[in-house]
C-alpha positions in Angstrom: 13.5 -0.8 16.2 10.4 -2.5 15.7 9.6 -5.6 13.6 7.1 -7.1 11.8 7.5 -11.1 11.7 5.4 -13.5 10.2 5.3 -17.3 11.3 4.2 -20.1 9.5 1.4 -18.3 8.0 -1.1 -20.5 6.1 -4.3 -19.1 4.6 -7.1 -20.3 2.4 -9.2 -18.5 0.3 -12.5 -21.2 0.1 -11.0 -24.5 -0.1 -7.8 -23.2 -1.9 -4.7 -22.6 -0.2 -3.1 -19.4 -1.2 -0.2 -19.0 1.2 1.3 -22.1 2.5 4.0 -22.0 5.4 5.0 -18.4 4.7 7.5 -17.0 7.2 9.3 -13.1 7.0 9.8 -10.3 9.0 10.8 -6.8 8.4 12.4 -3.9 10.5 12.0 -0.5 10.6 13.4 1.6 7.3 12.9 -1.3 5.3 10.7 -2.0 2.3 10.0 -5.9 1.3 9.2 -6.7 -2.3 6.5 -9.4 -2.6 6.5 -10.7 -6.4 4.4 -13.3 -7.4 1.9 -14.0 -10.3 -1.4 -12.9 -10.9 -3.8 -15.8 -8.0 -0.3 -16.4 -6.0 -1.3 -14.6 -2.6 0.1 -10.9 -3.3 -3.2 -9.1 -2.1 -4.6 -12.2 0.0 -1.2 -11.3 1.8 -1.6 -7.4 2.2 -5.5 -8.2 3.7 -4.1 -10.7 6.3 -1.7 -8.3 7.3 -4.1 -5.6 7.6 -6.2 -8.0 9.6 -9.0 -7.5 7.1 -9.0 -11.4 6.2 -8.9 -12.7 9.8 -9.0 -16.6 8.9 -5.6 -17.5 9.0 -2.9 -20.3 10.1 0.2 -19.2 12.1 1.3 -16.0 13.9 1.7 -12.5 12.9 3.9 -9.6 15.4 4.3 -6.4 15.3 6.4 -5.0 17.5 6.0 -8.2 19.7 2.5 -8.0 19.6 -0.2 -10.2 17.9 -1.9 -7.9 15.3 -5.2 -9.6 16.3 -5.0 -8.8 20.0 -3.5 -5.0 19.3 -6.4 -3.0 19.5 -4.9 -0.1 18.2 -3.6 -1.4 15.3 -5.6 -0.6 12.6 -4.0 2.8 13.3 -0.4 1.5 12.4 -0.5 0.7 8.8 -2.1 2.5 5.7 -3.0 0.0 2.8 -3.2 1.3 -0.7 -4.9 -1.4 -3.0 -5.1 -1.7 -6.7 -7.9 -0.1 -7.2 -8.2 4.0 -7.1 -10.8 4.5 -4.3 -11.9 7.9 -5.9 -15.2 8.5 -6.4 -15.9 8.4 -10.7 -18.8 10.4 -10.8 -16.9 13.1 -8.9 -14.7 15.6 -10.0 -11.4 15.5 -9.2 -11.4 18.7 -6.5 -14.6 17.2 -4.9 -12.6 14.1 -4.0 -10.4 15.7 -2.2 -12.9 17.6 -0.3 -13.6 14.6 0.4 -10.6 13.6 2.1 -10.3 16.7 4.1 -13.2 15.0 6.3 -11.9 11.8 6.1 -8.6 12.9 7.1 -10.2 15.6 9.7 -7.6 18.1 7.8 -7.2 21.3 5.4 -6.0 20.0 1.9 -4.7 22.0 -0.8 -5.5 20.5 -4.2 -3.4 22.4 -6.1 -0.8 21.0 -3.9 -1.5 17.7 -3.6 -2.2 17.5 -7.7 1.7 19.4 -8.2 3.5 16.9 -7.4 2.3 14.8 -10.1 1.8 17.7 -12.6 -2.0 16.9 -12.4 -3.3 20.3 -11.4 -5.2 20.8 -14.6 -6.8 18.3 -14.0 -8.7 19.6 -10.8 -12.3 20.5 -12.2 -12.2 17.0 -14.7 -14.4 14.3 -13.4 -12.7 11.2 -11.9 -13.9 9.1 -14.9 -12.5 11.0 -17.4 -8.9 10.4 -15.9 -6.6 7.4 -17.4 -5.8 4.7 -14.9 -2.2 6.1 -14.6 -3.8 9.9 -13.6 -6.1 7.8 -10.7 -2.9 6.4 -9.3 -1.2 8.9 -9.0 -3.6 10.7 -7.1 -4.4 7.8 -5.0 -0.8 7.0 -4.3 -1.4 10.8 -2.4 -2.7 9.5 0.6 0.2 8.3 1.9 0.7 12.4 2.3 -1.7 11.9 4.9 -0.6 8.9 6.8 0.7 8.8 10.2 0.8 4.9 10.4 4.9 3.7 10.5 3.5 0.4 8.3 2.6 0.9 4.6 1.1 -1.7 2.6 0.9 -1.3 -1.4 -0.5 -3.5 -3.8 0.8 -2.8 -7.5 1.9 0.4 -7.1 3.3 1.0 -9.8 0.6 -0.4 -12.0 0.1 2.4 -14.5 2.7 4.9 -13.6 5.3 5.8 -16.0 9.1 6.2 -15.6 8.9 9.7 -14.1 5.9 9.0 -11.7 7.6 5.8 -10.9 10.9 8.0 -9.8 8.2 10.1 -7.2 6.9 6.7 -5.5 10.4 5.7 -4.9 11.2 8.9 -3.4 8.5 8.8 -1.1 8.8 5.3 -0.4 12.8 6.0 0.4 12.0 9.0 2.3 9.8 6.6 4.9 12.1 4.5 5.7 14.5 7.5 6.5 12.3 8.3 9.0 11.9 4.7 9.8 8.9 3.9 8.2 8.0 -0.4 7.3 6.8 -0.9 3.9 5.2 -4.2 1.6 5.3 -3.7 -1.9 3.6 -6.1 -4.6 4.3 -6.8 -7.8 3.6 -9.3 -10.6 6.2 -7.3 -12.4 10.3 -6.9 -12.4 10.5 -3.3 -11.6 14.0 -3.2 -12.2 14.3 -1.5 -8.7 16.4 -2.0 -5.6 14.6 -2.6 -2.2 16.1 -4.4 0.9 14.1 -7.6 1.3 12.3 -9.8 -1.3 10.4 -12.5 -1.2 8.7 -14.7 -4.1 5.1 -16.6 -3.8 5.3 -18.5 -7.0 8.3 -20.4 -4.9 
């Protein structure tokens, strides 16, 4: 089993102090729910964790290992921010050439657009789309990840009840097979997940 653990993390952003003596871990098959208002940390948190922000107070493990001394750990987590990461100015079948090479991988559109009843949508330009098209297609990457850690911020931002039921399933289906994940929210989802935790605290 491995674990994820956080100790006494402190981290400012300028001279403001976002997360203050913050301590969690996390196994493997489990999914944490980090709620917390709009400034509290949420992202600030996913980018630490990512090693992204390196600037940071306390301790962070992963499987026993300090995630700024693993060098291959950039390769054990996928983070999914709020914002879409598609090309606007590109259709929506061009983006996805697009990940083929970033992915080193054959992709079927049709396929990967399905899921999300969004295959009509193949030849529209990504600008066109509403913000709830763009996350569901984003949210598709994680069809592509080998990493056992995912990190999401706002998810489910945009997605409606039906699209919401899909990213459970694939978040549920993860940890089946193991998987650690981070959700944020500034929301209540009105969903069940094994481990919470609360920056407005």
């Amino acid at each position: 089993m491995k674990e994820l653990r956080i100790e006494d993390l402190n981290c400012y952003r300028g001279s403001h102090l976002v997360l203050k003596r913050l301590n969690f871990s996390i196994n493997s098959g489990e999914t944490l729910l980090v709620r917390g208002d709009n400034g509290s940390g949420k992202t600030t948190l996913l980018r630490v964790l990512s090693n992204y922000i390196r600037s940071y107070e306390g301790n962070i493990y992963f499987d026993e290992l300090k995630i700024k001394e693993d060098k291959n750990y950039k390769n054990k987590f996928t983070f999914i921010g709020q914002k879409n990461s598609l090309k606007d100015n590109l259709s929506v079948k061009k983006n996805l050439k697009l990940w083929e090479f970033l992915y080193n991988r054959k992709i079927l559109p049709i396929e990967i657009l399905s899921e999300f009843n969004l295959s009509q949508l193949i030849d529209d330009d990504v600008s066109s789309l509403s913000d709830g098209q763009r996350k569901c297609i984003s949210i598709q990457k994680l069809r592509f990840s080998e990493s056992i850690l995912w990190f999401l911020d706002e998810p489910f931002v945009f997605l409606d009840e039906k699209n919401s039921k899909i990213l459970m399933k694939k978040i549920e289906d993860f940890n089946k097979n193991n998987g650690i994940v981070i959700v944020t929210t500034n929301i209540d989802l009105g969903l069940k997940f094994q481990k919470e935790i609360n920056l407005n605290v």
